[in-house]
N, C-alpha and C positions, 0 to 999 in steps of 0.2 A: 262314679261307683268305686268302692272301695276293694281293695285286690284281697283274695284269698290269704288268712295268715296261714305262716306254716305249719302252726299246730294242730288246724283244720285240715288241713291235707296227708298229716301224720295218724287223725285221729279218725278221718273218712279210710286211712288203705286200713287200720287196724282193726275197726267196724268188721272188716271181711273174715276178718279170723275165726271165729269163731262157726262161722255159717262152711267155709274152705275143711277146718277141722272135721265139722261132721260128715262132710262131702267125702274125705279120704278115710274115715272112718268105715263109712258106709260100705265104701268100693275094697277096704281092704282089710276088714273084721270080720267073722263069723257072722254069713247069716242072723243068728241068734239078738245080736246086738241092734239089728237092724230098724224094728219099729222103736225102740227107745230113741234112735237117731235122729227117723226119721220124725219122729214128734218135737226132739230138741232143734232140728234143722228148720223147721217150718214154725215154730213158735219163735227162733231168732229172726225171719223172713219178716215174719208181722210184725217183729219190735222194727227190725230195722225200716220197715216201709211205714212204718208210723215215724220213726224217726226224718225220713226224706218228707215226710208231710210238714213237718212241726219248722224244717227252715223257712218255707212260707210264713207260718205264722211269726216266728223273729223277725220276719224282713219287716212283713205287714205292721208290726210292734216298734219299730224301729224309730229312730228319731227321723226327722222329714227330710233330711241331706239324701238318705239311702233313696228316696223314692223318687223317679225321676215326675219333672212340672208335668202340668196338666193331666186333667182325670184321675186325682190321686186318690179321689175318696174310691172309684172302681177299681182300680186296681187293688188298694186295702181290701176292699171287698174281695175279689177276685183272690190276693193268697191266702186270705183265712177260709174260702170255699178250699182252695190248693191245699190246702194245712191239714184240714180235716178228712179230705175225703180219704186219703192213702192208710191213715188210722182204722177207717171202716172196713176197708176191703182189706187191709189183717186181719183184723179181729172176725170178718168175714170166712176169712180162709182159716182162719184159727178154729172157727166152730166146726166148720167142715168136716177140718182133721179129724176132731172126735168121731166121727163117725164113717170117713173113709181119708186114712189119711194123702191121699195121692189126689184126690180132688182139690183139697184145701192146697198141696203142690201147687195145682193148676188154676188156682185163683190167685196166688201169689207170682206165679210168672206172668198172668192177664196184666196182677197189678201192677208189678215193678214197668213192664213197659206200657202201660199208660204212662203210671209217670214220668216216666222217660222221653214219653211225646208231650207232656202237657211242659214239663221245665223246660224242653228244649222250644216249646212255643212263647215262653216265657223271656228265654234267654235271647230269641232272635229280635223281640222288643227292648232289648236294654234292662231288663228287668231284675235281671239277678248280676252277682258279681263276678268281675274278671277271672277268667280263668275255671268258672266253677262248671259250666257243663262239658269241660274236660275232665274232673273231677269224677261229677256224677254219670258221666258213659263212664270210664271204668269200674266204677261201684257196682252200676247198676250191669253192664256188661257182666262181668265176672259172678256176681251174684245169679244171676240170670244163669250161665255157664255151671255155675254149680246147680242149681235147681232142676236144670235141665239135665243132667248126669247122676244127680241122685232118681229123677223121672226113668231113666234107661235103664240104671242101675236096679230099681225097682221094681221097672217092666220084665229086666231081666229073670229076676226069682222068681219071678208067682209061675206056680203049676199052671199049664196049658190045659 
C-alpha cells in the first residue's frame, strides 16, 4: 500500500475549517446569525461526508497495485457501495435541514460515524493506506466535536 502524501494530510486538517468557523461562529455571534450557520454548517457536513465517500471510490478506480490479491472484484465492489453511501446520507441530512435543521444535525453525526466504523473495518483488512485511519479519526473526530457543540449550542437557545 502506498503511504499518505503530505498534501493530503494538509488538505484532510483544512477540509475542517470551514465546518470549526461555523462552530465558533455559532457559539460566539448573536443569536441572530445562528440559523444561516447552522444551515452553512450542515450543508458543509454533507459536502464533506460525500467527500469521505468518494475516497472509496478513487481506491476502487485505482490501478490494480493499490488493491490487495484475492477477491478484488468484491472488494471493488464493496468501495463503490463505501463511495456512495456517505453521499446519500448528506444529501439525506441535507433535505432534512430544510425542514428541521437540527435533525438533518443528527443525521450527519449518525453518518460521520458510520463511516468511521465501516473505514475503520476497511482499514483493519489492509484496505486502505498507511497512515490514513489516523487521518480520518481526527477528521472525523473533530467534525463530529464540532456537530456535537453546535447540537448543544442549539439545544441551548430554543425557548423551553
Amino acid at each position: 500500500m502506498k503511504r499518505l502524501p503530505l498534501l493530503a494530510i494538509v488538505t484532510a486538517l483544512a477540509s475542517l475549517l470551514p465546518l470549526v468557523g461555523c462552530t465558533c461562529a455559532i457559539l460566539f455571534l448573536t443569536p441572530d446569525h445562528t440559523p444561516r450557520l447552522l444551515t452553512a454548517a450542515v450543508g458543509y457536513g454533507a459536502v464533506m461526508l460525500s467527500f469521505l465517500g468518494a475516497v472509496h471510490w478513487g481506491l476502487a478506480l485505482e490501478q490494480p497495485d493499490i488493491i490487495p490479491a484475492g477477491g478484488t472484484q468484491r472488494l471493488t465492489n464493496l468501495r463503490l457501495a463505501m463511495g456512495g453511501a456517505p453521499a446519500v446520507v448528506g444529501w439525506v441530512g441535507l433535505c432534512f435541514a430544510t425542514v428541521h435543521e437540527l435533525i438533518g444535525l443528527l443525521i450527519l453525526i449518525a453518518g460521520f460515524a458510520a463511516t468511521a466504523v465501516v473505514e475503520r473495518m476497511a482499514w483493519q483488512r489492509g484496505a486502505m493506506p498507511r497512515g490514513y485511519m489516523t487521518l480520518q479519526w481526527f477528521v472525523i473526530c473533530l467534525a463530529e466535536l464540532c456537530f456535537l457543540t453546535i447540537l448543544a449550542a442549539c439545544m441551548g437557545m430554543r425557548p423551553h
